[in-house]
C-alpha positions as CSV (number, residue, x, y, z in Angstrom):
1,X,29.0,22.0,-14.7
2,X,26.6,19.6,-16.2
3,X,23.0,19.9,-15.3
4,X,21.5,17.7,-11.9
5,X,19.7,14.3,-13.6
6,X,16.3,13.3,-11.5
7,X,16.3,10.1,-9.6
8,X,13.9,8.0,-11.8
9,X,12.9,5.7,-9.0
10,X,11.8,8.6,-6.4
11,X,10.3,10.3,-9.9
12,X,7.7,7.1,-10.6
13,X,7.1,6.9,-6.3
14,X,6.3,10.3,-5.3
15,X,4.2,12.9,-6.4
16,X,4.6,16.8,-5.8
17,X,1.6,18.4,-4.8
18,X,0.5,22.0,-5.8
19,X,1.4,23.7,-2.6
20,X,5.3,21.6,-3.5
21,X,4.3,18.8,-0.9
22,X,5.7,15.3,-0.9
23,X,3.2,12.5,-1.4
24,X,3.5,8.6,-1.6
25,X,1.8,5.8,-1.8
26,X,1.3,3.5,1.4
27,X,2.9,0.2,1.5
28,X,1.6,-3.3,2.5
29,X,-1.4,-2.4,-0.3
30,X,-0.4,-4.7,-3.6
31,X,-1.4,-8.1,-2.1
32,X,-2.6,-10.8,-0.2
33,X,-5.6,-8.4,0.3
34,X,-8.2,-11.2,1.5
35,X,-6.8,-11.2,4.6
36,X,-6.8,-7.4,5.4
37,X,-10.3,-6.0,6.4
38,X,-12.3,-3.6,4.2
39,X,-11.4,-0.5,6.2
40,X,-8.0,-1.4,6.3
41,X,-7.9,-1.7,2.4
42,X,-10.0,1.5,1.9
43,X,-6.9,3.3,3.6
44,X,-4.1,2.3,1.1
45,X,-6.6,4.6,-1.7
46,X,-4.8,7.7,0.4
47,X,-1.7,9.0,-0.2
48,X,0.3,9.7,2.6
49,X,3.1,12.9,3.2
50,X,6.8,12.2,2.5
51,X,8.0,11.9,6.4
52,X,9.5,14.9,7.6
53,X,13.0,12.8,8.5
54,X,13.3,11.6,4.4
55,X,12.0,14.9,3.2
56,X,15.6,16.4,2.6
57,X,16.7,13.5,1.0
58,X,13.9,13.1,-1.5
59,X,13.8,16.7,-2.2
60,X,17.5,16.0,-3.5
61,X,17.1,13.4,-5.2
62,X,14.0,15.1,-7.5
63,X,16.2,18.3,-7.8
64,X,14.4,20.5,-6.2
């Protein structure tokens, strides 16, 4: 059986913690940013959890 390849587009979107968790980055953050207000742009710098319903799926697709 040949080995499982990694998913190279859930490989360059999500990160694995050290405690194995699922973190992303938050959409809606790339442009048109004049419009948005300051604290609303100060909240895309935090990573958010991989939601629990596509957790199965992305853990899949990375291998694990």
């Amino acid at each position: 059986m040949p080995k499982m390849k990694t998913h190279k587009g859930i490989k360059k979107r999500v990160k694995i913690t050290g405690t194995g968790r699922l973190m992303h980055k938050r959409a809606f953050s790339s442009h048109l940013l004049t419009k948005k207000s300051s604290k609303r742009k100060r909240k895309f710098r935090k990573n958010l959890p991989v939601a629990q319903q596509d957790l199965a799926q992305a853990r899949d697709l990375l291998g694990m």
